[in-house]
N, C-alpha and C positions, 0 to 999 in steps of 0.2 A: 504494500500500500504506500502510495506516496503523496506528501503534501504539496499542494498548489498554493502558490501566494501571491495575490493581486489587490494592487490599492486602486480604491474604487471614490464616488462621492456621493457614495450612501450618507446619509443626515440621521436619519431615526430610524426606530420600528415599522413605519409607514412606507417607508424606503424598501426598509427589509420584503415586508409582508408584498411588495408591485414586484420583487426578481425574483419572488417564489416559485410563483407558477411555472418559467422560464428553466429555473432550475430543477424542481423537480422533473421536470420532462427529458433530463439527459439520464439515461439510464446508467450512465458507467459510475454516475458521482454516487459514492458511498453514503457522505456524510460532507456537510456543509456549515459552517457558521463566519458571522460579520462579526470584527470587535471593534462596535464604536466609540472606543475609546479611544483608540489608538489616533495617532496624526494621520495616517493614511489611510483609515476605515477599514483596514484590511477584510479580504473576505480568504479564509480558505476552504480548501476542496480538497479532500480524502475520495483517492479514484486509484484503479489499479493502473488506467492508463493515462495520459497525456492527453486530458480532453481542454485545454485553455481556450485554444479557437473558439470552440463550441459556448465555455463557459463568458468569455469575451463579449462574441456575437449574442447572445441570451441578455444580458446586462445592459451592452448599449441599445438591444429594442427595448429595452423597459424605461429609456429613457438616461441612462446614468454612464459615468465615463469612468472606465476600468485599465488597468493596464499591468501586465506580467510587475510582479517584483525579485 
């Protein structure tokens, strides 16, 4: 399993709750979580494969600007 790390500008829960749908619908991602605390909102992705593309394009239709870290 490997981790994904991408800063994104997610703001809140609200945020969260509009790249769910998006996410949920890529089958490889294990497991996901945002920490808004952080300076870079990070989001990561728990996937056995190298899905980023996937994850990227998912994020910026919902609206929000992501980008590998």
């Amino acid at each position: 399993m490997e981790k994904y790390l991408f800063k994104t500008s997610l703001k809140c829960n609200g945020c969260i709750k509009a790249i769910t749908p998006g996410l949920e619908r890529i089958a490889e991602i294990k497991q996901w979580s945002v920490d808004l605390e952080s300076a870079d909102k990070v989001l990561e992705v728990d996937s056995n494969e190298d899905i980023s593309v996937q994850v990227i394009d998912s994020v910026k239709k919902a609206g929000y600007d992501i980008s590998r870290l």
